[in-house]
C-alpha positions in Angstrom: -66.7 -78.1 -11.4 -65.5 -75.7 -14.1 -64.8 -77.0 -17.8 -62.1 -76.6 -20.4 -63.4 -76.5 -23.5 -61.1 -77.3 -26.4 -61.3 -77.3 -30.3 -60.5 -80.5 -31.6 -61.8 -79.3 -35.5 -63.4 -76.8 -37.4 -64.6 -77.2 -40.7 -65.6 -74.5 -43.2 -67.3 -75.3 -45.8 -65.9 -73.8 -49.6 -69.0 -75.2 -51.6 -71.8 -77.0 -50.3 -72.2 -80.2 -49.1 -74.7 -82.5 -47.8 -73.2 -83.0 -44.4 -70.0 -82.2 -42.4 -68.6 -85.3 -40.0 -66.4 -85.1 -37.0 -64.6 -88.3 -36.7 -61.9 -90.2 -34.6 -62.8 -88.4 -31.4 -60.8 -88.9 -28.8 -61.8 -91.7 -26.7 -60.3 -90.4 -23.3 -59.5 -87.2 -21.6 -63.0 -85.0 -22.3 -66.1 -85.7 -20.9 -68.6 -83.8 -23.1 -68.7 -82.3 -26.3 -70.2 -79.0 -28.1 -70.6 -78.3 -31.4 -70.7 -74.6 -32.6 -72.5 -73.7 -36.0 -73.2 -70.7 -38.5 -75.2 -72.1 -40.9 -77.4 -71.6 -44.4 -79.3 -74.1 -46.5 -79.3 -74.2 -50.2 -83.1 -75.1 -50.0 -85.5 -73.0 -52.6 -87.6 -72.1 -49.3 -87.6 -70.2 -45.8 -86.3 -72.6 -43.8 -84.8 -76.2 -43.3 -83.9 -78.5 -40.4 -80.3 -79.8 -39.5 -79.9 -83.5 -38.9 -77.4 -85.5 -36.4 -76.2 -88.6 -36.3 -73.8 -90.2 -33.6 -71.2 -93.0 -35.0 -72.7 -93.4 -38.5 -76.4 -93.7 -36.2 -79.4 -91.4 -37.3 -82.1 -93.9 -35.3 -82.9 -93.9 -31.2 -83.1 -90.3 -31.2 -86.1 -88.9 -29.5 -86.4 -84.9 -28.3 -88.6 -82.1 -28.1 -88.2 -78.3 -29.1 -89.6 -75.2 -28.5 -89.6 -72.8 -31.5 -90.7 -68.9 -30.8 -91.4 -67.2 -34.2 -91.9 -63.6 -32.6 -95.5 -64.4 -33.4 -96.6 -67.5 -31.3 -94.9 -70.9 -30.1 -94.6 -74.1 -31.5 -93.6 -77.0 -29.4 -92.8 -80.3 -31.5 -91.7 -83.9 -31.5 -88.6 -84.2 -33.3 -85.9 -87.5 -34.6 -83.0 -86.6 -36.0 -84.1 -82.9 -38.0 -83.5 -80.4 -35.6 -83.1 -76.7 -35.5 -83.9 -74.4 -38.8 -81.8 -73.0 -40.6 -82.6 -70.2 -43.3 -83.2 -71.1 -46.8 -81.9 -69.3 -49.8 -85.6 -67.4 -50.2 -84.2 -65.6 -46.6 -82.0 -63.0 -46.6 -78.8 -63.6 -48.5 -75.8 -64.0 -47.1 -77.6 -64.8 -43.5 -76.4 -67.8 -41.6 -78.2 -69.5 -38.3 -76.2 -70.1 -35.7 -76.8 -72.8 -33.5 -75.1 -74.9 -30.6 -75.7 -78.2 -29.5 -74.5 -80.1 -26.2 -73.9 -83.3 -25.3 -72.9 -84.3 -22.0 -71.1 -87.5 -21.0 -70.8 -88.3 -24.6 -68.2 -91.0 -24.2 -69.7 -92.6 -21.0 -71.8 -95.9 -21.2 -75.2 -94.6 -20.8 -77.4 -92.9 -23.5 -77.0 -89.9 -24.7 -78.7 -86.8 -23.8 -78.2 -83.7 -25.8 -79.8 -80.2 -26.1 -79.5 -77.7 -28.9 -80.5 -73.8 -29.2 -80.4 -72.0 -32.3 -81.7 -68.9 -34.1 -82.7 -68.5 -37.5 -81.1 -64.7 -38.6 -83.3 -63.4 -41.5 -83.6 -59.4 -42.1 -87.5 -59.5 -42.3 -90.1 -61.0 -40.4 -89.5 -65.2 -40.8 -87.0 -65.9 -38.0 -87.3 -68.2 -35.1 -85.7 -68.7 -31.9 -85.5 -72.2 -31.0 -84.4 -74.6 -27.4 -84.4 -78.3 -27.6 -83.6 -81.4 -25.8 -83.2 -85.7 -26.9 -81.8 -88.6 -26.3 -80.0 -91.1 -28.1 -80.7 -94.2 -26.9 -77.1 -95.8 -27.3 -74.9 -96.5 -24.4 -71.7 -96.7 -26.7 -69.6 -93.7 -26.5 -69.7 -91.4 -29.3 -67.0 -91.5 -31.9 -68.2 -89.4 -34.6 -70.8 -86.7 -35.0 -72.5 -85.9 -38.4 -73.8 -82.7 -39.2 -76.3 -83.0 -42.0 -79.5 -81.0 -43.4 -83.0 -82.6 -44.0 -82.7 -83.7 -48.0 -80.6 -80.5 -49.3 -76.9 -78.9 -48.5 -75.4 -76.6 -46.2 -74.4 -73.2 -48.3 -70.8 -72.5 -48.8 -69.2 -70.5 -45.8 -70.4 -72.4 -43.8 -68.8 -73.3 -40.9 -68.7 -76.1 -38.0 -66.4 -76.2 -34.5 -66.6 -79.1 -32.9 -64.8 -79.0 -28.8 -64.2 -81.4 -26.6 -65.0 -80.6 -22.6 -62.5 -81.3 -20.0 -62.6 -81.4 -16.2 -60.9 -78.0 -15.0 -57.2 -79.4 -14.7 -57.0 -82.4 -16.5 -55.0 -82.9 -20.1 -56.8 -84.2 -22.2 -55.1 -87.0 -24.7 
């Protein structure tokens, strides 16, 4: 069945901040949602990992992701720090983008989600990454936290959040 997808927020950052939440999503009318993000970490180093958290909820995830670094694979167990994102020793001015999915988010079983991102750099430190989890919550989600793994998200950056619709149907 094809999808509506709709913006219910974006949010760009003017100075960095720990973490960006979506909150008071609407309880009827969408089936999934998708967040859309272009970000950069204010961490002294290559990289750092985004973090998600579903109503206020940062335990019961469990996932996997595949990183290619142009060089070789990596294939790792992850919780709630996901995806890289590029560090203020990259490339100035460079944001990630990334994009993670989740499907019946406001049904009553748990949550699976999957994320794919690359990390931009203009030198040889970039990865490509594809991932998968679950939540283990069967309460439908009512907020989505965006955060990074013990630093800040750089200014500019920038977060849509859209809800997903059954071709057809308005959405409340």
């Amino acid at each position: 069945m094809a999808q509506n997808y709709i913006l219910l927020e974006t949010i760009e950052l003017t100075q960095s901040a720990a973490s960006v939440t979506f909150d008071n999503l609407p309880a009827s009318g969408y089936t999934d949602l998708k967040l859309v993000m272009s970000g950069r970490d204010t961490i002294s180093a290559d990289f750092n990992s985004f973090t998600v958290a579903f109503n206020g909820s940062s335990t019961g995830f469990t996932g996997r992701q595949l990183i290619g670094t142009g060089s070789s694979a990596i294939s790792n167990t992850v919780t709630t720090a996901l995806s890289p994102l590029p560090g203020a020793t990259l490339t100035a001015s460079t944001f990630s983008n990334v994009e993670l999915y989740i499907p019946n988010a406001f049904g009553s079983a748990n949550k699976s989600f999957s994320w794919d991102g690359v990390l931009e750099n203009n030198a040889t430190a970039v990865r490509t990454i594809l991932g998968a989890g679950l939540w283990s919550n069967t309460a439908a989600i009512t907020s989505v936290t965006i955060g990074t793994d013990g630093t800040a998200y750089a200014a500019n950056s920038t977060f849509s959040l859209y809800g997903v619709a059954a071709d057809g149907t308005t959405p409340v």
